[in-house]
BAFI-3210 file (N, C-alpha, C; in Angstrom, 3 decimals, decimal comma, padded with zeros to 6 digits):
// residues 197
n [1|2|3|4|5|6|7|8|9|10|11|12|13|14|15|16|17|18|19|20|21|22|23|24|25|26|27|28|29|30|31|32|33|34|35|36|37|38|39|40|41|42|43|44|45|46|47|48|49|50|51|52|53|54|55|56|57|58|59|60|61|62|63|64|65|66|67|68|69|70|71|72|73|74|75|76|77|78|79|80|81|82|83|84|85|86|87|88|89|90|91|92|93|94|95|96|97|98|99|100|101|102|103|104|105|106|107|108|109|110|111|112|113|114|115|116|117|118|119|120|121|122|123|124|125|126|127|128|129|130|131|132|133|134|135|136|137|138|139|140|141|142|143|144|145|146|147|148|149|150|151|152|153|154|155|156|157|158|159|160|161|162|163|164|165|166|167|168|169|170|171|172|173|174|175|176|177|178|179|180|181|182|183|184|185|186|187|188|189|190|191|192|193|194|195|196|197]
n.u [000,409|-001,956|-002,852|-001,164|-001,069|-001,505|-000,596|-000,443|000,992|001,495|002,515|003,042|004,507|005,559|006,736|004,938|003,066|001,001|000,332|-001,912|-001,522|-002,912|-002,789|-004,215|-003,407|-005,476|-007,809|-010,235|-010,324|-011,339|-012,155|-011,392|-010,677|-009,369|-007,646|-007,824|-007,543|-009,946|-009,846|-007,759|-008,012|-010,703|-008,966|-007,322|-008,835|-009,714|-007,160|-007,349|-009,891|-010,028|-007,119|-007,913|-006,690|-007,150|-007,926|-006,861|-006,459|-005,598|-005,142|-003,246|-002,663|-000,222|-002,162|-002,267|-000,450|000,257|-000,698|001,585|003,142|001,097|000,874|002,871|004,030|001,995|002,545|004,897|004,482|002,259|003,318|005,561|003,582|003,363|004,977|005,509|003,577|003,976|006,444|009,350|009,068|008,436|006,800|004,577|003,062|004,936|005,041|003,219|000,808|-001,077|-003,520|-005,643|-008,485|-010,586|-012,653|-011,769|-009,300|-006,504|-004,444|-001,068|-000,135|003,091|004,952|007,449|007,719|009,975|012,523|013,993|013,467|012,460|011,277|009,377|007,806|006,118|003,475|001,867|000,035|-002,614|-003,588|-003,186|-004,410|-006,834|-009,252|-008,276|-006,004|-002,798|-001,790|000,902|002,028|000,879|003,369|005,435|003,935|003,939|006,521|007,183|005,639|006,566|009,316|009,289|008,018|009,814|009,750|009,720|008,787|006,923|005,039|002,587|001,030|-000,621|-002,246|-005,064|-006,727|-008,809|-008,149|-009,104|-009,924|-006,988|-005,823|-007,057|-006,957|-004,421|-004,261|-005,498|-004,240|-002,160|-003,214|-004,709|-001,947|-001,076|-002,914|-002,315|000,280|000,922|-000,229|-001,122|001,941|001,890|003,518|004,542|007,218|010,364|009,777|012,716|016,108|017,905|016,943|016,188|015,011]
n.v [024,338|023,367|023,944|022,686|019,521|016,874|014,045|011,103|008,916|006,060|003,784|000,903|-001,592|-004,799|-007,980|-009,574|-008,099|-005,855|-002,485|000,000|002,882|005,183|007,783|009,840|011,376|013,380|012,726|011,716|008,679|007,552|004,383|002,605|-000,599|-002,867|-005,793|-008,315|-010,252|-010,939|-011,046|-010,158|-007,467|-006,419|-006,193|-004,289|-001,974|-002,202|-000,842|001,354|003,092|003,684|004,418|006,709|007,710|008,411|005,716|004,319|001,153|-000,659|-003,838|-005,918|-009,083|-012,245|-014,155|-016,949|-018,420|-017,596|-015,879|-014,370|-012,383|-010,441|-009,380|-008,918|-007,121|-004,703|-003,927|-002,671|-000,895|000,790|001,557|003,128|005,231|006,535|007,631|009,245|011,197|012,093|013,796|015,297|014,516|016,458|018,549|016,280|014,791|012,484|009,831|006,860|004,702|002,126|000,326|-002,411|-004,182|-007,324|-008,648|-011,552|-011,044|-008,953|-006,770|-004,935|-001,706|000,140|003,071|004,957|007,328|007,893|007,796|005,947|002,857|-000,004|-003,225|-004,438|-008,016|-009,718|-011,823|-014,543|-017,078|-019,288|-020,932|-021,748|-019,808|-017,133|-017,215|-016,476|-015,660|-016,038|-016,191|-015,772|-013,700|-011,689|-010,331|-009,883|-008,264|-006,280|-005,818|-005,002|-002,226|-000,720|-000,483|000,743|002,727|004,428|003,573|002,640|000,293|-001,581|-004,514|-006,271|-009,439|-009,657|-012,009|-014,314|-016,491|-016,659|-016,829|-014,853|-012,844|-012,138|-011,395|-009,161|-006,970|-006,561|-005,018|-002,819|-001,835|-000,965|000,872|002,926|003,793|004,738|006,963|008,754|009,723|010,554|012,711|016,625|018,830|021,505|023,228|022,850|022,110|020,001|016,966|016,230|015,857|016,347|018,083|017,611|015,009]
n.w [001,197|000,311|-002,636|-003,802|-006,248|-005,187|-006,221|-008,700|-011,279|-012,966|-015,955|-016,565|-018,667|-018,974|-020,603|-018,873|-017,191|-017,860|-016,993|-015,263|-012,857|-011,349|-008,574|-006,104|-003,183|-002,062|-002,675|-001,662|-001,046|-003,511|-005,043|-007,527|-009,161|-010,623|-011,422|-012,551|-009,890|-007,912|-004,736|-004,399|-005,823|-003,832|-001,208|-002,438|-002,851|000,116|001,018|-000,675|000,277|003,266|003,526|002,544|000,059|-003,216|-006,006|-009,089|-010,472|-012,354|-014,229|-016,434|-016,118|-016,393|-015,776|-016,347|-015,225|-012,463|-009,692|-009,296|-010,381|-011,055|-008,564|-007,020|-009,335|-009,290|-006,751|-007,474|-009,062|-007,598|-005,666|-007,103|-008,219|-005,549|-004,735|-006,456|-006,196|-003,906|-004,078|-002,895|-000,070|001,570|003,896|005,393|007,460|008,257|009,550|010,639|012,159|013,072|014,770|013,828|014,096|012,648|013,187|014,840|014,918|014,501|013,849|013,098|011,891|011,103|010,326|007,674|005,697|004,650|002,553|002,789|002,140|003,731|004,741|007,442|007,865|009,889|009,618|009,831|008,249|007,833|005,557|001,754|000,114|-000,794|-002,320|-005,451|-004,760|-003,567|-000,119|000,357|-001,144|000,106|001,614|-000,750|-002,176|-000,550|000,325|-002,397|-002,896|-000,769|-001,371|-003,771|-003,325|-001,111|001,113|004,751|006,632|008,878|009,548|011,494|012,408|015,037|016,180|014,961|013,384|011,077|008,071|005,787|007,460|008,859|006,799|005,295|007,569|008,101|005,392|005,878|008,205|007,270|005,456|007,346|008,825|006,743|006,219|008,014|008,048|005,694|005,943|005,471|007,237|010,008|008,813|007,015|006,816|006,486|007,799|010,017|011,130|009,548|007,702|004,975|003,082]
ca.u [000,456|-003,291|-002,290|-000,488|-001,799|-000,471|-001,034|000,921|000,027|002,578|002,393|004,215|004,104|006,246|006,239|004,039|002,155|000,681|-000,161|-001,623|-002,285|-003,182|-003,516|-004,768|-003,890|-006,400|-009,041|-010,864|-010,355|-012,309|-011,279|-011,591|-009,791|-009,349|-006,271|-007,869|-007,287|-010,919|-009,349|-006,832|-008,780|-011,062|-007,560|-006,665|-009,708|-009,768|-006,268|-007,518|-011,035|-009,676|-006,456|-008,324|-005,798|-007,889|-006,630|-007,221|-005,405|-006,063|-003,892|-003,740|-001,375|-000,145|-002,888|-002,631|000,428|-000,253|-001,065|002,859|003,419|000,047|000,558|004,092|004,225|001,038|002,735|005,772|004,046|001,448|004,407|006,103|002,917|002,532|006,468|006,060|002,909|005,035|007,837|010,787|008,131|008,122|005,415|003,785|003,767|005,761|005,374|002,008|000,960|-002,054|-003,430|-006,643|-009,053|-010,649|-013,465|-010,783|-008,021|-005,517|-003,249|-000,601|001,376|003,666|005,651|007,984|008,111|011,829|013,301|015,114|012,859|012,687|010,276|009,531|006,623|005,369|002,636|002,079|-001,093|-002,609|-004,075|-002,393|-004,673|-007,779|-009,740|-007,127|-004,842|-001,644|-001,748|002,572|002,034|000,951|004,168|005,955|002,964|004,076|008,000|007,134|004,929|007,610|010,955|009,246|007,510|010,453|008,771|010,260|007,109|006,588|003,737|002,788|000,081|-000,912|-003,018|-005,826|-007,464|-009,092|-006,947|-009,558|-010,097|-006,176|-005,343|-007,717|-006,838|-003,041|-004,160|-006,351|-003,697|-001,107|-004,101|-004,748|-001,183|-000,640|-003,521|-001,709|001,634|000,589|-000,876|000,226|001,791|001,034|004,007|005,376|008,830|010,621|010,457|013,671|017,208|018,866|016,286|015,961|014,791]
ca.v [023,185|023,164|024,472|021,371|018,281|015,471|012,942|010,570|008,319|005,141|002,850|-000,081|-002,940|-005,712|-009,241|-010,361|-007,568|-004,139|-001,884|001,402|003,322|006,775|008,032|010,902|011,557|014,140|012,325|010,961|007,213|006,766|003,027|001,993|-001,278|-004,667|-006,780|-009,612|-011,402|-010,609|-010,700|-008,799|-006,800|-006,408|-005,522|-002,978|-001,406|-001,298|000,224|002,964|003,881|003,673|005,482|008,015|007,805|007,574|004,913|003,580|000,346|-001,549|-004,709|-007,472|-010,226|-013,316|-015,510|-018,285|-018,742|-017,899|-014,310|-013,920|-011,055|-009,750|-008,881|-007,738|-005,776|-003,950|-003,036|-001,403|001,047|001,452|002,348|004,004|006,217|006,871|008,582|010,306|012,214|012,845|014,418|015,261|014,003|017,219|019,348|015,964|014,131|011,159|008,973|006,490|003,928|001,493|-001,024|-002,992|-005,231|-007,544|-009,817|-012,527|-010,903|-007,655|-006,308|-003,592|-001,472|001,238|003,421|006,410|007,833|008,202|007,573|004,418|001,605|-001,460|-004,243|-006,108|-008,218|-010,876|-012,417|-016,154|-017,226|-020,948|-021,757|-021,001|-018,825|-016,518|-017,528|-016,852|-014,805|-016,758|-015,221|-015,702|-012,573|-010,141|-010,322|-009,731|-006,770|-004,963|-005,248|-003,888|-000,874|-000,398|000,018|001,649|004,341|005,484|003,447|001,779|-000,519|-002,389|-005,014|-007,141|-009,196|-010,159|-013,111|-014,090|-017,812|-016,574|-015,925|-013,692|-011,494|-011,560|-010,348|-007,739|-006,233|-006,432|-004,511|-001,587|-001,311|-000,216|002,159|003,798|004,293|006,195|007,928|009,731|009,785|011,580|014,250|017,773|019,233|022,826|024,735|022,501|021,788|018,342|016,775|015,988|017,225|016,708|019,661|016,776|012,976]
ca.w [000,295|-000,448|-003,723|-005,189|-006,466|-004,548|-007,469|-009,362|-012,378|-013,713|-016,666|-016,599|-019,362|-019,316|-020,900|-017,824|-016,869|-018,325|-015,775|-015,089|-011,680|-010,553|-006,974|-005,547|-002,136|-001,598|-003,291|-000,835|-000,790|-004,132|-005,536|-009,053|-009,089|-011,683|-011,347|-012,427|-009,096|-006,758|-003,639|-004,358|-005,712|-002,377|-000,242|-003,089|-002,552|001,127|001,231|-000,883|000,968|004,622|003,251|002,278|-000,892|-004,331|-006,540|-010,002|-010,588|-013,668|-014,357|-017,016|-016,149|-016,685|-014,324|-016,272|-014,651|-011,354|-009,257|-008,783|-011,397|-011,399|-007,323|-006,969|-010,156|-008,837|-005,541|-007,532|-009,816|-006,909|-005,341|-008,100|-008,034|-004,408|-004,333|-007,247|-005,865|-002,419|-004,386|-001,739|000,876|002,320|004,452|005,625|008,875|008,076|010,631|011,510|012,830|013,187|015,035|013,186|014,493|012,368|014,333|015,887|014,525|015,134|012,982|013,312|010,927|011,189|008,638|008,124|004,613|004,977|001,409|003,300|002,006|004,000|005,360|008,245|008,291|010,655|009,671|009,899|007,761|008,017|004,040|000,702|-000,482|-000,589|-003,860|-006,721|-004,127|-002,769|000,423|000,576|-002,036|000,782|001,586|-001,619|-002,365|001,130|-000,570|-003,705|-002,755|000,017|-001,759|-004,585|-002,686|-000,574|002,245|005,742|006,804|009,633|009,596|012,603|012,659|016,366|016,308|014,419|012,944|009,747|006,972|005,410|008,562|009,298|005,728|005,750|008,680|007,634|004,400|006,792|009,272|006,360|005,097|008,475|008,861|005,561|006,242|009,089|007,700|004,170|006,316|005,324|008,371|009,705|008,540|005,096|006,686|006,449|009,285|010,029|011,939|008,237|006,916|003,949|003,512]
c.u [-000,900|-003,288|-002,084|-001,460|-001,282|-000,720|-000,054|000,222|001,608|002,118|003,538|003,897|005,408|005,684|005,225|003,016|001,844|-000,499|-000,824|-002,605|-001,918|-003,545|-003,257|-004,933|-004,941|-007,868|-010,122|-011,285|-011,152|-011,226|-012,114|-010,495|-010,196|-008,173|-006,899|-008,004|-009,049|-010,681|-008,612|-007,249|-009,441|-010,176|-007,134|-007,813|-010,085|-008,974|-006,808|-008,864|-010,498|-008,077|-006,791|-007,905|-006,790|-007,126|-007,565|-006,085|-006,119|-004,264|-004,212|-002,356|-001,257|-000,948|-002,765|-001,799|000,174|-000,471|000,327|002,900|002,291|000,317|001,835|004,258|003,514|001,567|003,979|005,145|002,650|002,576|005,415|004,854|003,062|003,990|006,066|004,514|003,260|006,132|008,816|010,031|008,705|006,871|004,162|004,139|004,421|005,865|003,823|002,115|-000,704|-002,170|-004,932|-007,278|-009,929|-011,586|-012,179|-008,759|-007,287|-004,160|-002,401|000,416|001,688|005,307|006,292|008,344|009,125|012,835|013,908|013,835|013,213|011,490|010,644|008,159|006,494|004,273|002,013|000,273|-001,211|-002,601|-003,166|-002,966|-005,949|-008,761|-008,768|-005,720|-004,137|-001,210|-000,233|002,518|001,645|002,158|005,310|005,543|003,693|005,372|008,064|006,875|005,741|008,918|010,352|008,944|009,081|010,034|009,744|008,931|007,631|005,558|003,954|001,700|-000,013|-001,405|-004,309|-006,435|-008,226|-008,651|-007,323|-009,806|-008,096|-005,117|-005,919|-007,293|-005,240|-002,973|-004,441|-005,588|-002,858|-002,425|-004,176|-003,339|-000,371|-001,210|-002,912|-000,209|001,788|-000,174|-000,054|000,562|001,754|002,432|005,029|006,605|008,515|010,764|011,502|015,055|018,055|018,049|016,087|016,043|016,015]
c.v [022,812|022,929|023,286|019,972|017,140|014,206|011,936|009,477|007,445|004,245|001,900|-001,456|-003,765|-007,353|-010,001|-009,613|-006,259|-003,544|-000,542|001,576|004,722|006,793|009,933|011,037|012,670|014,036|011,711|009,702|006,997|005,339|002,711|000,964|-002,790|-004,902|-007,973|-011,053|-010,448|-010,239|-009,819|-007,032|-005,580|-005,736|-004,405|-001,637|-000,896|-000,561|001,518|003,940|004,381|004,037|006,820|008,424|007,221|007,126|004,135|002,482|-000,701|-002,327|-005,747|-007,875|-011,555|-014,255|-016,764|-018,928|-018,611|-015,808|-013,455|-012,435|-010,042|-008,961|-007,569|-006,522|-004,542|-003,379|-002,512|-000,699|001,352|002,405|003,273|005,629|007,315|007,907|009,530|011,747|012,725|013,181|014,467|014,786|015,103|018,099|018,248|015,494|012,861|010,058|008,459|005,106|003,479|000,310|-001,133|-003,997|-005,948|-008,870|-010,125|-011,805|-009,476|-007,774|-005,253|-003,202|000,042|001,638|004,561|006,466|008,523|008,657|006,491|003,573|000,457|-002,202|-005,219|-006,782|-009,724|-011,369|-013,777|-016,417|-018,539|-021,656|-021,060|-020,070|-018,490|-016,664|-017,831|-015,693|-015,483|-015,576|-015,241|-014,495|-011,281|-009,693|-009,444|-008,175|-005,685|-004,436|-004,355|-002,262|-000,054|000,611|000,656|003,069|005,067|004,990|002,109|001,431|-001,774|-003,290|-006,373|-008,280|-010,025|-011,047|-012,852|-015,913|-017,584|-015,734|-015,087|-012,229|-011,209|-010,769|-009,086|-006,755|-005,392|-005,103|-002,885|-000,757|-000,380|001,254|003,039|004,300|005,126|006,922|009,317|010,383|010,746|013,077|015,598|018,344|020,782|023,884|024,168|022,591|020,419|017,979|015,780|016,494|017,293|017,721|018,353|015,311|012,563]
c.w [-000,287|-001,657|-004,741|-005,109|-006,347|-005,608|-007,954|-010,025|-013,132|-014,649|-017,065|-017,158|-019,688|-020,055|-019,862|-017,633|-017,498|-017,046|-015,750|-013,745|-011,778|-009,634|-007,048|-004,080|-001,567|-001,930|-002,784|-000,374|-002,088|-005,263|-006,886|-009,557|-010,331|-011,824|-011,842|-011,291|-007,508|-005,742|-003,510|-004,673|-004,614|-001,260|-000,930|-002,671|-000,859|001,402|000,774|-000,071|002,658|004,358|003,166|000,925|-002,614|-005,323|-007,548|-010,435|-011,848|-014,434|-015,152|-017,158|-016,635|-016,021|-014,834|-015,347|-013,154|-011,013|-009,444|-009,118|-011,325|-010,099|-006,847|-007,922|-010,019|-007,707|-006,196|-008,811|-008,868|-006,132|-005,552|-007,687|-006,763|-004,191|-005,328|-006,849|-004,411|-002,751|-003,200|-000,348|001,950|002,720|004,723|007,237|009,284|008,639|010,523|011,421|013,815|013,998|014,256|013,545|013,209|012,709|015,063|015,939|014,340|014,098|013,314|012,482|011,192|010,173|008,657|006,624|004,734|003,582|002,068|003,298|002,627|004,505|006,221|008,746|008,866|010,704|008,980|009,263|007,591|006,664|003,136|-000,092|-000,244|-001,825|-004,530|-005,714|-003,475|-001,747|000,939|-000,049|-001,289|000,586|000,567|-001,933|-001,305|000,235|-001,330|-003,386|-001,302|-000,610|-002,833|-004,349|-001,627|001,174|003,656|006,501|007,377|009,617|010,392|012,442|014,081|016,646|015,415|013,960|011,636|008,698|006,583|006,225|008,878|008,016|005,270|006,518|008,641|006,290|005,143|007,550|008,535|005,649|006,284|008,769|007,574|005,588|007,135|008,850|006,177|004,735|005,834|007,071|008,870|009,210|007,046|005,090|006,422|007,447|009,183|010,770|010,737|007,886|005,272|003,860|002,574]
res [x|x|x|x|x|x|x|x|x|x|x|x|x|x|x|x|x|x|x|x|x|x|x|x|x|x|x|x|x|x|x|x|x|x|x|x|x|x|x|x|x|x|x|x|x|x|x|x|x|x|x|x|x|x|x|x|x|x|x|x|x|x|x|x|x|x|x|x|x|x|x|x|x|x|x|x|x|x|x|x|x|x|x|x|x|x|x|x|x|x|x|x|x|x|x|x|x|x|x|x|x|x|x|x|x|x|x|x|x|x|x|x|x|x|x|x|x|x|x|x|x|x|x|x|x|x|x|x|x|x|x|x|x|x|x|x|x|x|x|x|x|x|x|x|x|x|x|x|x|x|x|x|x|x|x|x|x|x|x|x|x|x|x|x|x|x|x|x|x|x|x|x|x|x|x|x|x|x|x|x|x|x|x|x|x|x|x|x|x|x|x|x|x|x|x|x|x]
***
């Protein structure tokens, strides 16, 4: 599988948002990111370095209104992207699974590039937001870039007291566990007892 170019590249403009991302899982984590929203920003960026997954995300939304559109629509054509450069999501190792510390605070996520999209995330955050980031919108972000990618995603977070260290960590843990899960594996079956996801 050396050979192919795990890639994938979406443009998506609606009345709210115009979008465009490219990733490169073999690219070595390099991040080239503007959403408009800093923080978000910041979290887009660590997913992609500590993924390992390189990722250009360039977004102009509606902010006057608020982050809403700008966040979710970003996690489904990140997500759009991230399936369409794991075609039949075969010959990787499908499965991982992070834990993330974060000074006070511990995160854990785990994931199975299945094609059965779902989410379950637990994590209880004290303020409403991170600068211009409504941090209820992790949340929503995990959804999106979930059911678009093909993705069943766990996210825990364990304890923590500062919203900025326990959304971080939340963002890292989901990077470290794609990092392991996008692996190729050594003989480019599916893993699976169907022989197909």
């Amino acid at each position: 599988m050396a050979d192919i170019k795990r890639s994938g590249e979406i443009s998506r403009k609606t009345k709210e948002t115009d979008i465009f991302v490219k990733v490169d899982i073999d690219g070595k984590g390099k991040a080239d990111i503007d959403t408009g929203v800093g923080f978000f920003d910041h979290m887009l960026t660590a997913l992609s370095v500590h993924s390992g997954i390189s990722m250009t995300i360039k977004v102009k939304g509606d902010l006057q209104v608020d982050c809403h559109h700008t966040i979710e629509d970003t996690g489904i054509a990140l997500g759009q992207a991230l399936g369409q450069a794991l075609g039949a999501k075969s010959g990787i190792v499908r499965y991982g699974t992070a834990y993330i510390p974060m000074d006070e605070s511990l995160a854990m996520a785990s994931l199975d590039l299945s094609n059965r999209p779902f989410l379950v995330f637990n994590c209880p955050f004290t303020n409403q937001s991170c600068g211009g980031y409504d941090l209820c919108m992790t949340e929503e972000f995990f959804r999106a870039f979930a059911f678009n990618s093909g993705m069943t995603l766990h996210i825990n977070l364990l304890y923590g007291t500062n919203d900025h260290h326990k959304c971080e960590a939340v963002y890292k843990a989901v990077a470290h566990a794609l990092k392991t899960a996008v692996k190729e594996n050594t003989d480019g079956s599916t893993l699976s007892t169907k022989g197909v996801l």
